[in-house]
C-alpha positions as CSV (number, residue, x, y, z in Angstrom):
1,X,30.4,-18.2,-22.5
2,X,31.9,-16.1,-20.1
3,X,29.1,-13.3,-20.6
4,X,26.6,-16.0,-19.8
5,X,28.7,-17.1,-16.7
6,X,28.6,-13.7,-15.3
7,X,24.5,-12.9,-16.2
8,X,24.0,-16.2,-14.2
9,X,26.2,-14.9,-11.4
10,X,24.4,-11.4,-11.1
11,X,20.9,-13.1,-11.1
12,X,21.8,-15.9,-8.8
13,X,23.1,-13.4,-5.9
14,X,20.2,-11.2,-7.1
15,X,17.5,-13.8,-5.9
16,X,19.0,-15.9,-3.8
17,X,21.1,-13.0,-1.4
18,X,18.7,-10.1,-1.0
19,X,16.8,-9.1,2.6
20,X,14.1,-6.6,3.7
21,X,14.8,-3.5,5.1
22,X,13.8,-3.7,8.8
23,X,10.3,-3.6,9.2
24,X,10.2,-3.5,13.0
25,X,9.7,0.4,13.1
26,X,6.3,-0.2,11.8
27,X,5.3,-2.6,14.9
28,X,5.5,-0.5,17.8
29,X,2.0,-2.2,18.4
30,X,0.9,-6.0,17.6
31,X,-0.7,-6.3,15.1
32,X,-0.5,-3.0,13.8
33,X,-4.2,-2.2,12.6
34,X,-4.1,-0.3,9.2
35,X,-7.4,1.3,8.6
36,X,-8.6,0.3,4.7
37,X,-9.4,3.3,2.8
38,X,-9.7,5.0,6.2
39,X,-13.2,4.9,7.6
40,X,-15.5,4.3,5.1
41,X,-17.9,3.2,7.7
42,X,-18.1,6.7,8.9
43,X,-16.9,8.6,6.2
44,X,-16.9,8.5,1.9
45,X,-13.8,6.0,1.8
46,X,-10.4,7.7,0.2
47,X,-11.1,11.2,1.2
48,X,-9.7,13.3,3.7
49,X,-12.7,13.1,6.1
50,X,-12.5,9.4,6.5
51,X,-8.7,8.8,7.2
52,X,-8.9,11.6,10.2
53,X,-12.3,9.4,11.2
54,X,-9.5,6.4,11.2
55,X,-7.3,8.7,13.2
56,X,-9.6,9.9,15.8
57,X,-10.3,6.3,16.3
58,X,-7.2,5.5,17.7
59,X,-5.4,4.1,14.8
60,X,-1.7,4.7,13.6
61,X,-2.3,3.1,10.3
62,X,-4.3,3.9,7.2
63,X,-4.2,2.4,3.3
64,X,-5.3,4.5,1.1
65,X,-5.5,3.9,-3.2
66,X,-4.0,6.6,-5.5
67,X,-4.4,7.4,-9.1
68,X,-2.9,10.2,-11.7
69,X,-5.3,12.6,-13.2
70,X,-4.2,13.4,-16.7
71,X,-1.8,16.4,-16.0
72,X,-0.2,14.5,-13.5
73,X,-1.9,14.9,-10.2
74,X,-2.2,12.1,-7.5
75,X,-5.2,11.9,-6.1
76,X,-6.8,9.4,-3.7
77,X,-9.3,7.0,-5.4
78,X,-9.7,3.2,-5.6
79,X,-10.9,3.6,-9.3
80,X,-10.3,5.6,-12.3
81,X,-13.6,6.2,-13.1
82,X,-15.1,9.0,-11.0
83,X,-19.0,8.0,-11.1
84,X,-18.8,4.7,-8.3
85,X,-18.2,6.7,-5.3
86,X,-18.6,10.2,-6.9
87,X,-21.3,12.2,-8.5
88,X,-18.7,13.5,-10.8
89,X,-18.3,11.8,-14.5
90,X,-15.6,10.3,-16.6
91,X,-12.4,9.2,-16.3
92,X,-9.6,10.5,-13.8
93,X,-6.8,9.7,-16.1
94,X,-8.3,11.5,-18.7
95,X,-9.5,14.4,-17.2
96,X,-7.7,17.0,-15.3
97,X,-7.7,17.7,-11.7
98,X,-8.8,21.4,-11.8
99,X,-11.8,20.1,-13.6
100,X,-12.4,16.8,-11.5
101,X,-12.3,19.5,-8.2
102,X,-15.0,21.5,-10.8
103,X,-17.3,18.9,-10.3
104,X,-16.6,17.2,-7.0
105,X,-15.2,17.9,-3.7
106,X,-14.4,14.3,-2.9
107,X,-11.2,14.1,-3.9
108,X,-8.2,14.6,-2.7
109,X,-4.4,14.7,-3.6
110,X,-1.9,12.7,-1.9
111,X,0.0,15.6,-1.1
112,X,-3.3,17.0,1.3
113,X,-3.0,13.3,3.1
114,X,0.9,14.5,3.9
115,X,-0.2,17.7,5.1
116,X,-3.2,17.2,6.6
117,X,-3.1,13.4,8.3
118,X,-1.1,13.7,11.9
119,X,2.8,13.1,11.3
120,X,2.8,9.5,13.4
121,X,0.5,7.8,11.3
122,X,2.0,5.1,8.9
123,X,0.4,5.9,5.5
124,X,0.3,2.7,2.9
125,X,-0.1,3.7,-0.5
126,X,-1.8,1.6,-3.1
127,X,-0.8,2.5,-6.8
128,X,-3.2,1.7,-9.0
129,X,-2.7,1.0,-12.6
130,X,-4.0,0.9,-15.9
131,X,-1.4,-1.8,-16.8
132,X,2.2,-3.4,-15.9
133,X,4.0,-0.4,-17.4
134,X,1.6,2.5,-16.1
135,X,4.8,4.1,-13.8
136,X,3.5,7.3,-13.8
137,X,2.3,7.8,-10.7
138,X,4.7,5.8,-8.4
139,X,7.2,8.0,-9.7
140,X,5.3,11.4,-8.7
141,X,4.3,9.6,-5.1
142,X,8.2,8.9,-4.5
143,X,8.5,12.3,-5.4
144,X,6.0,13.7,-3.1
145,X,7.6,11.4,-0.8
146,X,10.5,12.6,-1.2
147,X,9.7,16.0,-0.9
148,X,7.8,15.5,2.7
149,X,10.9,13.4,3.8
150,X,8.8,10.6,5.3
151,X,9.9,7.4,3.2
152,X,10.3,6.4,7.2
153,X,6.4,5.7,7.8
154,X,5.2,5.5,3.8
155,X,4.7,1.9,2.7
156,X,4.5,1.8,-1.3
157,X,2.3,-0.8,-2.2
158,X,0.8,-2.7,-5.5
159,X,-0.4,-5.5,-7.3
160,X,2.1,-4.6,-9.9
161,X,5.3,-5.9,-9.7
162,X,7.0,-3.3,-12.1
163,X,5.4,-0.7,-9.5
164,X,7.9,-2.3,-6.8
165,X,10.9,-2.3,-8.7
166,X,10.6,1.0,-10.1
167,X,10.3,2.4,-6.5
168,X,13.7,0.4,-5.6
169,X,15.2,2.3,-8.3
170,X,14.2,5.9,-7.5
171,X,14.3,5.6,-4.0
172,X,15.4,2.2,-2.4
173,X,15.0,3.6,1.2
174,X,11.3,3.9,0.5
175,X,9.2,0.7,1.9
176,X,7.5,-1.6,-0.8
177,X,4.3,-3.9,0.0
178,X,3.5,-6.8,-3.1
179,X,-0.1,-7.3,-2.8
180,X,-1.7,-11.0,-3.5
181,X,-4.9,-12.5,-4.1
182,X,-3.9,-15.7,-5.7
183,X,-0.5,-18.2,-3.9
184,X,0.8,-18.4,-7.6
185,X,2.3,-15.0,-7.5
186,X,4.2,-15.3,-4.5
187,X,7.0,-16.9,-6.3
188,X,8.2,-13.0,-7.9
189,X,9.0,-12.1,-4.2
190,X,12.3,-13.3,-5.2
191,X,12.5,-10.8,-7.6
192,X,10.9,-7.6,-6.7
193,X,12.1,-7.9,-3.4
194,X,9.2,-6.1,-1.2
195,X,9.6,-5.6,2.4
196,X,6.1,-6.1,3.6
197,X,4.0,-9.2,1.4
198,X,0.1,-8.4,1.8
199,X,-2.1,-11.5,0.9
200,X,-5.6,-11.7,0.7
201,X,-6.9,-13.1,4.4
202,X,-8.1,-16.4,2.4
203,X,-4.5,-16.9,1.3
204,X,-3.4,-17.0,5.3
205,X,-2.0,-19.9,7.2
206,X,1.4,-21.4,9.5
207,X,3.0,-21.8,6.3
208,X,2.5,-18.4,5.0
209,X,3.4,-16.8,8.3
210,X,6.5,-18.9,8.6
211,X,8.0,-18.4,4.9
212,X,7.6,-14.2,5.9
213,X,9.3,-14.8,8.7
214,X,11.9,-16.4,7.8
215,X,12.7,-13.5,5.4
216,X,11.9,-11.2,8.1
217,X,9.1,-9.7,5.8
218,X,6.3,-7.8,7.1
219,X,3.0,-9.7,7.1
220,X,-0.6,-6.8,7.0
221,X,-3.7,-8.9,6.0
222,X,-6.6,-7.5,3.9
223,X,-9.3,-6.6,4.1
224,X,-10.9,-8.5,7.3
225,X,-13.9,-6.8,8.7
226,X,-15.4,-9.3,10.9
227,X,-14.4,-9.3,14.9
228,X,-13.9,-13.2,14.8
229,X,-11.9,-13.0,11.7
230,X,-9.4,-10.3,13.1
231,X,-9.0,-12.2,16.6
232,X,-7.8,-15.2,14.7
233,X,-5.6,-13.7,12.7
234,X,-4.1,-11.8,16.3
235,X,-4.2,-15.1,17.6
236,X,-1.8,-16.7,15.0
237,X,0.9,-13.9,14.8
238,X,0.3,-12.1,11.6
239,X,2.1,-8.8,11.9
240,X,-0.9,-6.5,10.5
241,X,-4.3,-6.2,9.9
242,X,-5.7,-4.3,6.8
243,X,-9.6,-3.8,8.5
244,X,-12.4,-1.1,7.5
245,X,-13.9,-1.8,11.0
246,X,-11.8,0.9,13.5
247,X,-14.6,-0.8,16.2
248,X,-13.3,-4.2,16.1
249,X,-9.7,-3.5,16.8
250,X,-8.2,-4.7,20.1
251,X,-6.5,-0.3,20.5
């Protein structure tokens, strides 16, 4: 009984007690415009050509989508299978990078985003995933982060829950993003603990704006690609906008 008394303890203070880092460093600018998959407007989205477009545009912001080849590489893509934005076939996961590079130049590691993307922009990270226990590659990005010392303008974001806590565990200084499309899953916040939440603009309203703020959470919208839609949501106070449209941002 005592063992139980303790377990209920550790989980109370564990949901009820926790707070967000503070996510004000990421606001020099109201709302921060985060540019989705860079410019795929301009530029094949997820590659190296349309995140500078992004750049040159004037934002300090882009969200980019990463899967793990099969030896272990990070690369930038939204899917695992190569042939919807590539002319390449297969499977990433399945295939290595040497020969993904073999048949297309479209794809790029994360690492070349460190290197190669100016050093003030914010980079959010989207790890995709085969399933809930697919950890492989948030562990190599927190290493890459790591390594490039810049856990200070990375945001780590996922669908996945697991993805979030694993991230606490190997590196709780890194930011984490829980991304929703549907108001059930909003209840795990309490749980995975994520600094930023990032809803699904049909999921906005007062209420939602009020219950991140009150947990002084970050608030970035996706994906809203229409200039009346991003003026209201400047208008009400969210604290980013997720937008493939560089042209309609107030910059």
């Amino acid at each position: 009984m005592f063992v139980g008394f303790i377990i209920f303890l550790v989980l109370y203070f564990y949901h009820n007690t926790w707070s967000p880092k503070n996510v004000n460093i990421f606001y020099k600018s109201s709302p921060l415009y985060i540019a989705h998959r860079g410019a795929p407007n301009s530029e094949p989205e997820n590659t190296i050509p349309s995140f500078l477009s992004a750049v040159n545009a004037g934002l300090t912001a882009i969200e980019l989508d990463v899967v793990s080849t099969q030896d272990g590489v990070v690369v930038c893509s939204h899917n695992f299978d190569l042939e919807r934005k590539t002319s390449a076939e297969g499977y990433i996961d399945k295939t290595t990078f040497e020969n993904i590079k073999s048949q297309t130049r479209l794809i790029a590691k994360l690492e070349d985003v460190f290197t190669i993307v100016p050093k003030h922009v914010i980079v959010n990270i989207e790890i995709k995933t085969r399933n809930l226990w697919d950890l492989k590659t948030v562990k190599e990005a927190v290493r890459l982060i790591n390594k490039y010392k810049i856990s200070d303008r990375t945001i780590l974001s996922s669908f996945n829950p697991i993805v979030l806590l694993m991230t606490h565990i190997l590196n709780r200084s890194i930011y984490t993003a829980f991304i929703v499309w549907e108001k059930k899953w909003i209840w795990l916040i309490d749980w995975i603990h994520p600094d930023f939440l990032h809803p699904d603009y049909g999921l906005v309203s007062k209420d939602l704006i009020r219950y991140t703020k009150e947990r002084n959470m970050g608030l970035n919208v996706w994906t809203v690609n229409s200039k009346p839609g991003i003026s209201w949501l400047d208008e009400i106070g969210v604290d980013g906008i997720i937008t493939d449209r560089p042209k309609f941002c107030k910059i």
